[in-house]
C-alpha positions as CSV (number, residue, x, y, z in Angstrom):
1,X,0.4,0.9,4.9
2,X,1.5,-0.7,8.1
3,X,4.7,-0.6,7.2
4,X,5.2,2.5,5.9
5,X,3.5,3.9,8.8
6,X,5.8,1.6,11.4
7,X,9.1,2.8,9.4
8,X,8.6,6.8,9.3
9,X,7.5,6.7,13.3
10,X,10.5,4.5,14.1
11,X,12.7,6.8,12.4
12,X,10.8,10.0,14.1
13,X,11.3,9.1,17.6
14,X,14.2,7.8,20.3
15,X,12.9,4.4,21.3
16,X,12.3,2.8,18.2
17,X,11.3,-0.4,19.6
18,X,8.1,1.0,21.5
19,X,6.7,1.7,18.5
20,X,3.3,-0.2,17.3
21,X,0.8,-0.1,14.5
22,X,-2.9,-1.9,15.1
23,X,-4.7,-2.3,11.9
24,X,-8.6,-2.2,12.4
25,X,-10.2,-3.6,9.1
26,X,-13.5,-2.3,7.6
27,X,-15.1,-3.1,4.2
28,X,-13.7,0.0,2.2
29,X,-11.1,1.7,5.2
30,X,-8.5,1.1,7.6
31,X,-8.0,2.3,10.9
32,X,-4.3,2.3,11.8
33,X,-3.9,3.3,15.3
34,X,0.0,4.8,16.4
35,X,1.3,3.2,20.0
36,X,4.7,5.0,20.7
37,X,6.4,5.8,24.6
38,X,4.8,8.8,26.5
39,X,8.4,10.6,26.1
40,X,8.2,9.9,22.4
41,X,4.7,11.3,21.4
42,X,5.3,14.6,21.1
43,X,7.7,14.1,18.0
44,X,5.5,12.2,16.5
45,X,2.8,15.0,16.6
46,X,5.1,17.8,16.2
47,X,5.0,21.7,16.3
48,X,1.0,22.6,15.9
49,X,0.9,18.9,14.6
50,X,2.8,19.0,11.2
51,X,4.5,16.2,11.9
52,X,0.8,14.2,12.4
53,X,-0.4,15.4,9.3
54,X,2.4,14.9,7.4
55,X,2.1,11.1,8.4
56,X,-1.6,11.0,7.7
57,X,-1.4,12.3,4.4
58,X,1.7,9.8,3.3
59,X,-0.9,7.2,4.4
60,X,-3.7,8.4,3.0
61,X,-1.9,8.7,-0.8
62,X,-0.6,4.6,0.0
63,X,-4.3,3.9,0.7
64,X,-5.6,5.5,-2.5
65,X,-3.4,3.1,-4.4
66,X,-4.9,0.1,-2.7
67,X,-8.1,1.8,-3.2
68,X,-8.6,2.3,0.5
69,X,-9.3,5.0,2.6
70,X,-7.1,5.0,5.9
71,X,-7.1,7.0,9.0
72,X,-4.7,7.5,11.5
73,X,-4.7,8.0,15.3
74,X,-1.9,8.9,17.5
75,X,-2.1,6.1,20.7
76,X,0.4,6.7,23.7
């Protein structure tokens, strides 16, 4: 889910290499917090935030898979 998560924000925003995923671990979830350049972060939320949710819900469907539950947050 990392991954996933570190490939669509890299491809969303224009410096690619400020972009950062920290995993926090519990027993049946995942917290995966966003870290992306101040200029950057409104791309990655988007227009009312469709862009966010879009993300989150891409994440969430990879979690089920894993049997997982996962949450993201959007870090400058």
């Amino acid at each position: 889910m990392k991954e996933l998560l570190e490939y669509l924000a890299r491809s969303l925003v224009d410096q690619p290499d400020d972009v950062r995923v920290d995993v926090i671990e519990g027993e049946s979830s995942e917290i995966l917090q966003l870290h992306v350049a101040q200029d950057d972060i409104g791309k990655v939320i988007g227009k009312q935030g469709r862009i966010a949710k879009s993300l989150r819900t891409l994440v969430k469907s990879a979690a089920v898979k894993d049997g997982k539950k996962a949450i993201v947050e959007i870090i400058d």
